[in-house]
OpenMM code with the backbone's topology and positions (N, CA, C; nanometers):
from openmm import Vec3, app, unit

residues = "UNK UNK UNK UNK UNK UNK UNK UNK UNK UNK UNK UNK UNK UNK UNK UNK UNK UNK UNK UNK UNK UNK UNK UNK UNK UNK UNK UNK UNK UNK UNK UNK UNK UNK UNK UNK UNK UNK UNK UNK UNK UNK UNK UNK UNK UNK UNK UNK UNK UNK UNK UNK UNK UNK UNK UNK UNK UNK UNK UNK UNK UNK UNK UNK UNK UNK UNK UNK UNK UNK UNK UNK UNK UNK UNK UNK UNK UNK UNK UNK UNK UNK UNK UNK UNK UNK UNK UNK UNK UNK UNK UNK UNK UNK UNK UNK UNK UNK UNK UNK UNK UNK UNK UNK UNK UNK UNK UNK UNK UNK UNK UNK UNK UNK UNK UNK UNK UNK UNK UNK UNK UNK UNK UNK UNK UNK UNK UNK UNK UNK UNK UNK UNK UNK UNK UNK UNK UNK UNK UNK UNK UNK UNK UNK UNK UNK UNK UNK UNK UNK UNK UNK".split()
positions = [
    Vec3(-0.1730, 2.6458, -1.1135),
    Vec3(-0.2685, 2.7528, -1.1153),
    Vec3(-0.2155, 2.8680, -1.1991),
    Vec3(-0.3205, 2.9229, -1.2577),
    Vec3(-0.2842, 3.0318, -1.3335),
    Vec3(-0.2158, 3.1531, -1.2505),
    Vec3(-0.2415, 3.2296, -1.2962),
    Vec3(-0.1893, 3.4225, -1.2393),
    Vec3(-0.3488, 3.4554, -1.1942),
    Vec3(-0.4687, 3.3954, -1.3029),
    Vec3(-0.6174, 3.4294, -1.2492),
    Vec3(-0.6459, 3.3349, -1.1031),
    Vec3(-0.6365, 3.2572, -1.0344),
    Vec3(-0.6492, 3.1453, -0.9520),
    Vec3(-0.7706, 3.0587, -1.0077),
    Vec3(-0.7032, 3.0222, -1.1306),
    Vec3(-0.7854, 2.9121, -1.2318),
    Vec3(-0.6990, 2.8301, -1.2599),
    Vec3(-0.6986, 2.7089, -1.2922),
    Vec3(-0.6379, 2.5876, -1.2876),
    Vec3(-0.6420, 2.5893, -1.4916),
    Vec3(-0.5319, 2.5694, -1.4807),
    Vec3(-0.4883, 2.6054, -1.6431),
    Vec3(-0.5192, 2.5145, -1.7149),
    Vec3(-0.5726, 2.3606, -1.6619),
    Vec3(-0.6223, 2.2319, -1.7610),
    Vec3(-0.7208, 2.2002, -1.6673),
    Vec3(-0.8956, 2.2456, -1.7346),
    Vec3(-0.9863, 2.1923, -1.6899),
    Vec3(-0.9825, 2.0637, -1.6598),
    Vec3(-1.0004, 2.0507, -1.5241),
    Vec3(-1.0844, 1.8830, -1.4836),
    Vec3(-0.9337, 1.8184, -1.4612),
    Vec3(-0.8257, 1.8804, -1.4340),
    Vec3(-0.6493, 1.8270, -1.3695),
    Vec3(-0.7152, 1.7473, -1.2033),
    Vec3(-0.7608, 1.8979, -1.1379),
    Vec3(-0.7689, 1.8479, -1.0140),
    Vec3(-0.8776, 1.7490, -0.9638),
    Vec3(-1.0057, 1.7529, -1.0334),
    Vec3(-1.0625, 1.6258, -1.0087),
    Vec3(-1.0089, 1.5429, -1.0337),
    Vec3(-0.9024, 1.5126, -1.1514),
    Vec3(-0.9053, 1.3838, -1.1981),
    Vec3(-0.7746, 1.2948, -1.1191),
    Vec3(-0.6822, 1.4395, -1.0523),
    Vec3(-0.6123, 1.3968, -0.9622),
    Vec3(-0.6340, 1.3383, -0.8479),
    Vec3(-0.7686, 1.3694, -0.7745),
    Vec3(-0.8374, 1.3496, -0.6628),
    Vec3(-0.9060, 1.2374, -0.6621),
    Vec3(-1.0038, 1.1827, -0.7655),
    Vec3(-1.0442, 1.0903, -0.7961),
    Vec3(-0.9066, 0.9385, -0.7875),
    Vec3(-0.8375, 0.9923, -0.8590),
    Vec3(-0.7243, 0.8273, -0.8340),
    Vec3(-0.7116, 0.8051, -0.7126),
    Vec3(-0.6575, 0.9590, -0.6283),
    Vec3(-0.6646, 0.9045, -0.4675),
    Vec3(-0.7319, 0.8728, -0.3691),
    Vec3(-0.9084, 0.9502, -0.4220),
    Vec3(-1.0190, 0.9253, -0.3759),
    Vec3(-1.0761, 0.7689, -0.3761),
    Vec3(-1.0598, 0.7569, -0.5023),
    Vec3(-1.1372, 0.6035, -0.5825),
    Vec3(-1.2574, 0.5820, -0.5850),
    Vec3(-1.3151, 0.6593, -0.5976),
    Vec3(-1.5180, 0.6413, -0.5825),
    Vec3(-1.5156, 0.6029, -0.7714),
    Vec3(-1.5969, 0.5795, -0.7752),
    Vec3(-1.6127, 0.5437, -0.9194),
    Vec3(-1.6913, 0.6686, -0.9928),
    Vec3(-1.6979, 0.6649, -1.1478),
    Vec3(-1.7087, 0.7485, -1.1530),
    Vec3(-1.8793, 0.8050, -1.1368),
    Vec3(-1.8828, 0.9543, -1.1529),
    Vec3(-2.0113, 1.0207, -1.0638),
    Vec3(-2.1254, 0.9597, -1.1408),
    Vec3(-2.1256, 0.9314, -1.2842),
    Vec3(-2.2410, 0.8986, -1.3583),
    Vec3(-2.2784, 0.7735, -1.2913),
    Vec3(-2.2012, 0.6753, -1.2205),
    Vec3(-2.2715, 0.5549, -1.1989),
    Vec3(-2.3399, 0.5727, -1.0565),
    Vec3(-2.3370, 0.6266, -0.9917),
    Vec3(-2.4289, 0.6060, -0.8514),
    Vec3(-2.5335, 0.7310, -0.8800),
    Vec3(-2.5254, 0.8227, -0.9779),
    Vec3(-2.6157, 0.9270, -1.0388),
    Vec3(-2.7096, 0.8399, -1.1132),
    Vec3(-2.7036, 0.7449, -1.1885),
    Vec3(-2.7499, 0.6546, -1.2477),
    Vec3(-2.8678, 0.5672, -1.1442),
    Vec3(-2.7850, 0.5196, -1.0409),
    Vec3(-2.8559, 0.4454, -0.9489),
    Vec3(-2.9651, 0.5217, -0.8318),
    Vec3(-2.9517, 0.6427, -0.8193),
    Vec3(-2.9767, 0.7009, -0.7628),
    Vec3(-3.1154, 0.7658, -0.8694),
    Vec3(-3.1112, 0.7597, -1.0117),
    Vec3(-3.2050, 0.8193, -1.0639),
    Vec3(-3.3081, 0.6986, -1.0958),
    Vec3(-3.2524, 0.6063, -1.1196),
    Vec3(-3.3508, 0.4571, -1.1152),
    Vec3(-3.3943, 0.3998, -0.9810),
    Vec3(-3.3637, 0.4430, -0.8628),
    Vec3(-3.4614, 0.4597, -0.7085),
    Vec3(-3.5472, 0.5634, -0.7556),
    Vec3(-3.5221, 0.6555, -0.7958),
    Vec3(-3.5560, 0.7733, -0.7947),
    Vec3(-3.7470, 0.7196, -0.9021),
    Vec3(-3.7353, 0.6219, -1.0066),
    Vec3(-3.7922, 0.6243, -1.0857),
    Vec3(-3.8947, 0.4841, -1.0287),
    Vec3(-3.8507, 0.4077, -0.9882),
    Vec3(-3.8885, 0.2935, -0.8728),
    Vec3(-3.9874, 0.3466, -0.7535),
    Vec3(-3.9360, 0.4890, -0.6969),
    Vec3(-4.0148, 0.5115, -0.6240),
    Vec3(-4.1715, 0.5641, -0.6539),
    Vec3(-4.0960, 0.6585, -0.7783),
    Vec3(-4.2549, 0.6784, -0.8135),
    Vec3(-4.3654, 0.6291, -0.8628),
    Vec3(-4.3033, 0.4976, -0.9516),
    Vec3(-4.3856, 0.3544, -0.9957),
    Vec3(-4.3915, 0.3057, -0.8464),
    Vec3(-4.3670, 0.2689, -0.7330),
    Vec3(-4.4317, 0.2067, -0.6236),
    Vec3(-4.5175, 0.3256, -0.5918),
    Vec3(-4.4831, 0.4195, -0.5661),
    Vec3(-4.6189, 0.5034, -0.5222),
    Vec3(-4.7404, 0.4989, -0.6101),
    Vec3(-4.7300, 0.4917, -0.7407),
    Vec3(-4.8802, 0.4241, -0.8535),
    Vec3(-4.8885, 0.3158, -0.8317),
    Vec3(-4.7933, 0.2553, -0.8048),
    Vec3(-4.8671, 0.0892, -0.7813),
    Vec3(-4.9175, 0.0278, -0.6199),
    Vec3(-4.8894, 0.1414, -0.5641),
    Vec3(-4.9228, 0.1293, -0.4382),
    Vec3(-5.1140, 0.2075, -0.4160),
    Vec3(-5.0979, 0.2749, -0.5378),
    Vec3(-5.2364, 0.3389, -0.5320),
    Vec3(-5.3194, 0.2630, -0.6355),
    Vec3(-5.2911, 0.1944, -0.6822),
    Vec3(-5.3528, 0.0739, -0.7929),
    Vec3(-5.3954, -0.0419, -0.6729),
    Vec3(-5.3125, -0.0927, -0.5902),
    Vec3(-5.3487, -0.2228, -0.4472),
    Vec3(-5.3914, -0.1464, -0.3573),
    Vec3(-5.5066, 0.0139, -0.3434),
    Vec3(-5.5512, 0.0433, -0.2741),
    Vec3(-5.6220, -0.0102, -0.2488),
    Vec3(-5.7366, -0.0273, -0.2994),
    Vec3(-5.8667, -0.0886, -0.3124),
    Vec3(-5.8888, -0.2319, -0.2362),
    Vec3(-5.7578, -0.3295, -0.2464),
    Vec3(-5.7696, -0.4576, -0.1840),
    Vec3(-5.6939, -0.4244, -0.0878),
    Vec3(-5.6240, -0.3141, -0.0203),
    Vec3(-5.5714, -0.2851, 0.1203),
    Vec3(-5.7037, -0.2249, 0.1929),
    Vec3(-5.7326, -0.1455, 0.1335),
    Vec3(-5.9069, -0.1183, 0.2104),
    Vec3(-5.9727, -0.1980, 0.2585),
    Vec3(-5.9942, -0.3376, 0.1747),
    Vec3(-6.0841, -0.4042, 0.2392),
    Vec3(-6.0138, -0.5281, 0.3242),
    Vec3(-5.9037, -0.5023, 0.3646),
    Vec3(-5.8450, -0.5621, 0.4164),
    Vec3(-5.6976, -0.7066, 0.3195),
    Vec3(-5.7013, -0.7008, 0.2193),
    Vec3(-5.6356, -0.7865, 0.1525),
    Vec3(-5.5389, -0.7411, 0.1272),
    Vec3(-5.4275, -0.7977, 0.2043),
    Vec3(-5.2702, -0.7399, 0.2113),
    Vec3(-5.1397, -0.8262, 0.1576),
    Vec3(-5.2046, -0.9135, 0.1505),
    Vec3(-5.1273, -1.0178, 0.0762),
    Vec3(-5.1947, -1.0795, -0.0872),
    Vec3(-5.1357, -1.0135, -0.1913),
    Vec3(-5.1688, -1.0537, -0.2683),
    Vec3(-5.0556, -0.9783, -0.3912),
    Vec3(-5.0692, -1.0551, -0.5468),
    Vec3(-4.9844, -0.9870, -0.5894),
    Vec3(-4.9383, -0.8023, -0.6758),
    Vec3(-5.0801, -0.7404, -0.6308),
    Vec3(-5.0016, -0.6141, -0.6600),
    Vec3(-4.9865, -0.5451, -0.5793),
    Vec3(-4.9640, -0.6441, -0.4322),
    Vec3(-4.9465, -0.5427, -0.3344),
    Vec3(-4.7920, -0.5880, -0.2228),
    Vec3(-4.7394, -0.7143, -0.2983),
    Vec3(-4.6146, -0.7584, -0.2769),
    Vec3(-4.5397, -0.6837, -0.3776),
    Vec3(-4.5608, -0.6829, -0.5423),
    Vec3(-4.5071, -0.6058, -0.6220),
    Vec3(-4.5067, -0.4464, -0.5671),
    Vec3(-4.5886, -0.3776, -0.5598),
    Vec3(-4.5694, -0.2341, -0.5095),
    Vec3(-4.4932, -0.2381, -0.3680),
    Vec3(-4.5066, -0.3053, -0.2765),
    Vec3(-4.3977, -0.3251, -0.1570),
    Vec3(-4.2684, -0.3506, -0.2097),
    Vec3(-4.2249, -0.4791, -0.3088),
    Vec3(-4.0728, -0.4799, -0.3512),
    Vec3(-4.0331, -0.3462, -0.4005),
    Vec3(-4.1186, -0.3025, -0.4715),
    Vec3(-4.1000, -0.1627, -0.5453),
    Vec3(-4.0345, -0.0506, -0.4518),
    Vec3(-4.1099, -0.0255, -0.3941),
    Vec3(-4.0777, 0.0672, -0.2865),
    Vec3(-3.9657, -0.0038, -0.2266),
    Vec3(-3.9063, -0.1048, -0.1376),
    Vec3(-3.8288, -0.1424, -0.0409),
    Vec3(-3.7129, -0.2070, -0.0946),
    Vec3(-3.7227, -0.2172, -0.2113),
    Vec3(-3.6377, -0.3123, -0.2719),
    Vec3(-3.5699, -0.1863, -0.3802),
    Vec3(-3.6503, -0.2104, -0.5343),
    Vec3(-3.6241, -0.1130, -0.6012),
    Vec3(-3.5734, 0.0400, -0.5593),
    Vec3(-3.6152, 0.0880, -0.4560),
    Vec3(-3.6152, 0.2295, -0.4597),
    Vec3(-3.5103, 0.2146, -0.3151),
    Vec3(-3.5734, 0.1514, -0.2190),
    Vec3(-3.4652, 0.1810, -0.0814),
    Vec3(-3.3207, 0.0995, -0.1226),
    Vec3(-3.3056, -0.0097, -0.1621),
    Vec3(-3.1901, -0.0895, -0.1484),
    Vec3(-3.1110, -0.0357, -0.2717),
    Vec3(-3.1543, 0.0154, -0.4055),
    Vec3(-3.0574, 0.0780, -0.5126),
    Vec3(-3.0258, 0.1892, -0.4999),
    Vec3(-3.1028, 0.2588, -0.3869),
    Vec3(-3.0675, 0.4280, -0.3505),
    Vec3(-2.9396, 0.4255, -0.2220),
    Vec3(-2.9742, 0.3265, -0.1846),
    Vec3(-2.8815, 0.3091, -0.0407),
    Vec3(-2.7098, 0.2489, -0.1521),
    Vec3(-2.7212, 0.1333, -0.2172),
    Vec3(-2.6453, 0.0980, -0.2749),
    Vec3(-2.5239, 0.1937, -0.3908),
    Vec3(-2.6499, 0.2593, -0.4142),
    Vec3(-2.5682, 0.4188, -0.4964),
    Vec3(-2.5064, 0.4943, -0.4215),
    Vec3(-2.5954, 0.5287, -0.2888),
    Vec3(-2.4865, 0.6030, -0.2103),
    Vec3(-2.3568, 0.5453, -0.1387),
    Vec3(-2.3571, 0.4100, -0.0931),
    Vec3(-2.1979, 0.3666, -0.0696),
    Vec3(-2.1467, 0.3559, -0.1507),
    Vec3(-2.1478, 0.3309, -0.2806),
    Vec3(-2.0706, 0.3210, -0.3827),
    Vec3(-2.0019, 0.4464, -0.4133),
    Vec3(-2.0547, 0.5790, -0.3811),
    Vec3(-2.0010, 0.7030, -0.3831),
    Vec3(-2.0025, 0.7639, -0.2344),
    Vec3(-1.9976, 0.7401, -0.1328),
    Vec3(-1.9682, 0.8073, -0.0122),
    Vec3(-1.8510, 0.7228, 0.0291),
    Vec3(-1.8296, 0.5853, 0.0301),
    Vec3(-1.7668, 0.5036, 0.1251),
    Vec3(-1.6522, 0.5462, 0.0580),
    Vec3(-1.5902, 0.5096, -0.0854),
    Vec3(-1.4875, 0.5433, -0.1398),
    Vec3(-1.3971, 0.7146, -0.0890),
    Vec3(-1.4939, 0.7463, -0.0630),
    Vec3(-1.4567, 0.9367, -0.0612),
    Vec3(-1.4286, 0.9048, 0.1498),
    Vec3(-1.5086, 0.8828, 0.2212),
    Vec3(-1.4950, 0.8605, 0.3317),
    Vec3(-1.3330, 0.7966, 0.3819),
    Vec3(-1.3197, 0.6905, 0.3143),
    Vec3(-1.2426, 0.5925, 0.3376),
    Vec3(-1.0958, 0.6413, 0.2475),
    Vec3(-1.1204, 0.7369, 0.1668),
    Vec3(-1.0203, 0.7834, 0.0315),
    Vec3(-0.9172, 0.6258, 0.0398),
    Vec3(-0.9761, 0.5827, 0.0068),
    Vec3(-0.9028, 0.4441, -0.0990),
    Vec3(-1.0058, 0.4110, -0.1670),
    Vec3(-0.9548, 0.3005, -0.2984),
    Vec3(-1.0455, 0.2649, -0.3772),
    Vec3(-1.1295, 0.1017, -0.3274),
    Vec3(-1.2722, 0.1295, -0.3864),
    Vec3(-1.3383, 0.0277, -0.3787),
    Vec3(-1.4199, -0.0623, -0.4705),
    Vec3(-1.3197, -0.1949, -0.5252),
    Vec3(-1.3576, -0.2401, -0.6040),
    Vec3(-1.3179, -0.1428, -0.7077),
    Vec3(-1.3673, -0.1888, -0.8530),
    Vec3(-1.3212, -0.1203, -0.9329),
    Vec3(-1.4401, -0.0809, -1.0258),
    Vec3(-1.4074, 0.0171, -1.0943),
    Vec3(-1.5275, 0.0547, -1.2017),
    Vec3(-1.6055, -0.0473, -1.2636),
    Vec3(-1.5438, -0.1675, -1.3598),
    Vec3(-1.6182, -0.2192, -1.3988),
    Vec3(-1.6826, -0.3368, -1.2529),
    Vec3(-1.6598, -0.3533, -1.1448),
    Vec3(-1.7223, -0.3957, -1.0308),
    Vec3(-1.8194, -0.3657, -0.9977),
    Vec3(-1.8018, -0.2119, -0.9615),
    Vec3(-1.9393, -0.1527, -0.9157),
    Vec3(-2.0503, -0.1240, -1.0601),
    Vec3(-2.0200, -0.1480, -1.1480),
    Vec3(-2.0778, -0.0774, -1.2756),
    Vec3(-2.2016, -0.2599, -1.2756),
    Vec3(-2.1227, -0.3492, -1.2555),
    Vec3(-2.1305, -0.4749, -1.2105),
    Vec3(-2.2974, -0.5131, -1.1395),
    Vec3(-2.2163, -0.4603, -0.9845),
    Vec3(-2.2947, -0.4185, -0.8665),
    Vec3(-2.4385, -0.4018, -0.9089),
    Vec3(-2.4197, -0.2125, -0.9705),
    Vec3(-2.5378, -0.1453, -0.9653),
    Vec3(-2.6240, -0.2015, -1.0741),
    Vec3(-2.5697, -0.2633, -1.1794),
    Vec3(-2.6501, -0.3322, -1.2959),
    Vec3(-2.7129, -0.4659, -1.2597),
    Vec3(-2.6588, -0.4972, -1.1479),
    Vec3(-2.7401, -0.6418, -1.0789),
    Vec3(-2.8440, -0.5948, -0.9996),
    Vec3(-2.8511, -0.5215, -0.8817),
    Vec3(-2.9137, -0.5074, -0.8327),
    Vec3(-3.0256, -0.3958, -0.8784),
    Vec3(-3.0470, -0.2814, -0.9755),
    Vec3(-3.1228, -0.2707, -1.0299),
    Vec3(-3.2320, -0.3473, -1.1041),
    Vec3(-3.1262, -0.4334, -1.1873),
    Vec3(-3.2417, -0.4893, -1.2828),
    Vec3(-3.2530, -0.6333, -1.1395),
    Vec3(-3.1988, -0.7010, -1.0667),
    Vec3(-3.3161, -0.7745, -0.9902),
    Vec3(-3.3944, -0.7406, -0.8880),
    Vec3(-3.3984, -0.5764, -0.8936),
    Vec3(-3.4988, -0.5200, -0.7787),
    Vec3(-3.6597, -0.5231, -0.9052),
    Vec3(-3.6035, -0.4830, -0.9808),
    Vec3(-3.7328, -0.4744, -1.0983),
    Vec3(-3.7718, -0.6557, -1.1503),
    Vec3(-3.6809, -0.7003, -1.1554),
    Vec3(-3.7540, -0.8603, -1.1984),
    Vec3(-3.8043, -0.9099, -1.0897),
    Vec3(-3.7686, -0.8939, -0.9807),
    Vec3(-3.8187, -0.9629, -0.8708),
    Vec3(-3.9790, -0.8326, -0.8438),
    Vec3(-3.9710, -0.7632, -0.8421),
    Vec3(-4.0803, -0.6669, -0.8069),
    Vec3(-4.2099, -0.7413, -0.9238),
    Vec3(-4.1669, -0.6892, -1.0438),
    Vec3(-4.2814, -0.7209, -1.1221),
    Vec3(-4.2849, -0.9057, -1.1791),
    Vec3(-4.2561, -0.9929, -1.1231),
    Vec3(-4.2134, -1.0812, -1.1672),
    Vec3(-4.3697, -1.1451, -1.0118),
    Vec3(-4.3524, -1.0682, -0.9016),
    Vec3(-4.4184, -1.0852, -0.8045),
    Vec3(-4.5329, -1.0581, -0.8397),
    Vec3(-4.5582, -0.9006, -0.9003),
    Vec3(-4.6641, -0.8635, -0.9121),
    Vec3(-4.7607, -0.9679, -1.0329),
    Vec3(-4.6988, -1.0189, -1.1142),
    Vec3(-4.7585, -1.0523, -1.2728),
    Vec3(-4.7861, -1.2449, -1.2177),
    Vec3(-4.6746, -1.2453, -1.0862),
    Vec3(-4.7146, -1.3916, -1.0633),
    Vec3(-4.6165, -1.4995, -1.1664),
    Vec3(-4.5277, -1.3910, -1.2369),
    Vec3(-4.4306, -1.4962, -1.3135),
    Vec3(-4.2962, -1.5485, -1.2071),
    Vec3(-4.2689, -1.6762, -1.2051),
    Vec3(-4.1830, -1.7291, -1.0873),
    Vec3(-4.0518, -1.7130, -1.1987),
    Vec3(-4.0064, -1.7470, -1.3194),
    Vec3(-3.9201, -1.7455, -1.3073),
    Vec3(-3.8324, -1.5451, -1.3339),
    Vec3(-3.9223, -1.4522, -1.3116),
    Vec3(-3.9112, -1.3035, -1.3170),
    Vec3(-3.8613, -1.3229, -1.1489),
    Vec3(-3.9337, -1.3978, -1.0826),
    Vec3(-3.9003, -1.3989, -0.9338),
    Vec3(-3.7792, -1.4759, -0.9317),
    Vec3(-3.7284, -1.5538, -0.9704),
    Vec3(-3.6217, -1.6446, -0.9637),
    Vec3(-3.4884, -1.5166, -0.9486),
    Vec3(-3.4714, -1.4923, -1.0934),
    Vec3(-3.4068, -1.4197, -1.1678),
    Vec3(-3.3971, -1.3125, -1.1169),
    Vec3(-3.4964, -1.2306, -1.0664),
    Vec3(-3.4706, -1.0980, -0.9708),
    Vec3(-3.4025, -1.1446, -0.8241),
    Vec3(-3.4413, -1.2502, -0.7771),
    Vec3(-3.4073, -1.2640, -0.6688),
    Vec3(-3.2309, -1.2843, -0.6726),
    Vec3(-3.1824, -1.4311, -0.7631),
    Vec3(-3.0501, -1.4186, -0.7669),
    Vec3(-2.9409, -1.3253, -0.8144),
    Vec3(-3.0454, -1.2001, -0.9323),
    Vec3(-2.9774, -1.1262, -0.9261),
    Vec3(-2.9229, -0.9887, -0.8150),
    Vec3(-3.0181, -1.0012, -0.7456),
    Vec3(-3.0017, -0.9026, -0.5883),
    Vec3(-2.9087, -0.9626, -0.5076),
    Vec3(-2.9239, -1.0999, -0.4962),
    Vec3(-2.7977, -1.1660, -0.4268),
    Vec3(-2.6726, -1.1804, -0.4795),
    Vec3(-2.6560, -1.1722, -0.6224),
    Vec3(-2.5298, -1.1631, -0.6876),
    Vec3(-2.4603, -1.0063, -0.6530),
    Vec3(-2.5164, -0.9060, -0.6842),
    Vec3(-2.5106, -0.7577, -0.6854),
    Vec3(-2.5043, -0.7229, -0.5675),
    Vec3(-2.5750, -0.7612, -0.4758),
    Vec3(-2.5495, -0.7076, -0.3000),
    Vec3(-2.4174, -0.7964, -0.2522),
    Vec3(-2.3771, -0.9356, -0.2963),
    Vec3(-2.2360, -0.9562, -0.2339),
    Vec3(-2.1613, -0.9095, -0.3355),
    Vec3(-2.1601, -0.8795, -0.4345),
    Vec3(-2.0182, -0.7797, -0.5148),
    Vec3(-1.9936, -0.7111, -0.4276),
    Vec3(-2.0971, -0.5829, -0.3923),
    Vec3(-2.0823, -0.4256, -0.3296),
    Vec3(-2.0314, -0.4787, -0.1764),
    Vec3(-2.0982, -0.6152, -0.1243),
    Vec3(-2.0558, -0.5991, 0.0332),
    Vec3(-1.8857, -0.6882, 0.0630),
    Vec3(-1.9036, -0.7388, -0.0163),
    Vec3(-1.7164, -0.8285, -0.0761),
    Vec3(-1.6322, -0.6872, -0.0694),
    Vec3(-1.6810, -0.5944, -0.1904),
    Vec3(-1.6055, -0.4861, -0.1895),
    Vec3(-1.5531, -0.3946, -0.0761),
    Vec3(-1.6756, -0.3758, -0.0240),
    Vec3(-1.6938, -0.2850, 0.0977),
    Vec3(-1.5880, -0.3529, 0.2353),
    Vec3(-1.6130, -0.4648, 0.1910),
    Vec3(-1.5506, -0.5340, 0.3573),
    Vec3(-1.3750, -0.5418, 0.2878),
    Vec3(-1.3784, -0.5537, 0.2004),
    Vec3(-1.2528, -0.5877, 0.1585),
    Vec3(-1.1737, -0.4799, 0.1699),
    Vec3(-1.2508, -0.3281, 0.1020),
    Vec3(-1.1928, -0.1817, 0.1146),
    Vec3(-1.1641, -0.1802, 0.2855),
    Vec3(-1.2706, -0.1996, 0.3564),
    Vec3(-1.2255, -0.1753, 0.5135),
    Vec3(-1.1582, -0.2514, 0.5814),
    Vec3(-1.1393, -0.3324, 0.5554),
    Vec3(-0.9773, -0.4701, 0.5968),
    Vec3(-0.8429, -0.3620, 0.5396),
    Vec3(-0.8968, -0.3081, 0.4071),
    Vec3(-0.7828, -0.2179, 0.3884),
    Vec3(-0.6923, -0.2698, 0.2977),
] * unit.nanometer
topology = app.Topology()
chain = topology.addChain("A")
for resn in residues:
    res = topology.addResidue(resn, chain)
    for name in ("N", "CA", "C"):
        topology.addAtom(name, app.Element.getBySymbol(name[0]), res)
């Protein structure tokens, strides 16, 4: 620290904290967190697009499985996924998994919350294929990680 109580090399003490912390870095769950963020508001239009056949009772059909993945998938499971990726590490201060892991993670399960969403909606199976195994690839990275960080 200086004589001012300023730290004489910007960004020393984060970057000290971070090695012992181990969260990855902030852009990637900011990232994931802004693509829920963008998921949600495309399920809320596409949820007001399958009004019309929820009115009259038709609840099963495909732009109203697509606007449901949207919302529950896209937006709840990549927002939830962003935040352990940056709380658990800081909670737990050890590292979890590693950058290019979670970078991994969040790039799977984004893009198969969106192939599987619109892959439903458009009625293309192999958009459904492909979204689907990629959510299952990307959710056991993060939960491998997670269990592995808490074994310790």
């Amino acid at each position: 620290m200086s004589s001012r109580g300023r730290c004489e090399t910007p960004g020393r003490r984060t970057t000290e904290r971070q090695e012992t912390v181990g969260g990855p870095p902030w852009q990637l769950p900011v990232a994931m967190l802004l693509a829920a963020a963008v998921a949600q508001v495309v399920g809320a239009v596409a949820l007001v697009v399958a009004a019309p056949d929820l009115a009259r009772g038709v609840s099963y059909g495909p732009a109203q499985l697509g606007a449901v993945h949207l919302v529950g998938v896209a937006f709840l499971t990549v927002a939830i996924a962003g935040a352990l990726q940056q709380l658990v590490p800081v909670l737990m201060r050890q590292r979890v998994g590693g950058t290019a892991r979670s970078a991994v993670s969040a790039v799977a399960l984004t893009a198969g919350a969106w192939s599987l969403s619109l892959g439903l909606w458009s009625g293309r199976e192999p958009a459904i294929a492909a979204g689907g195994a990629l959510l299952v690839a990307g959710g056991l990275v993060l939960v491998v990680d997670l269990v592995l960080a808490a074994a310790g």
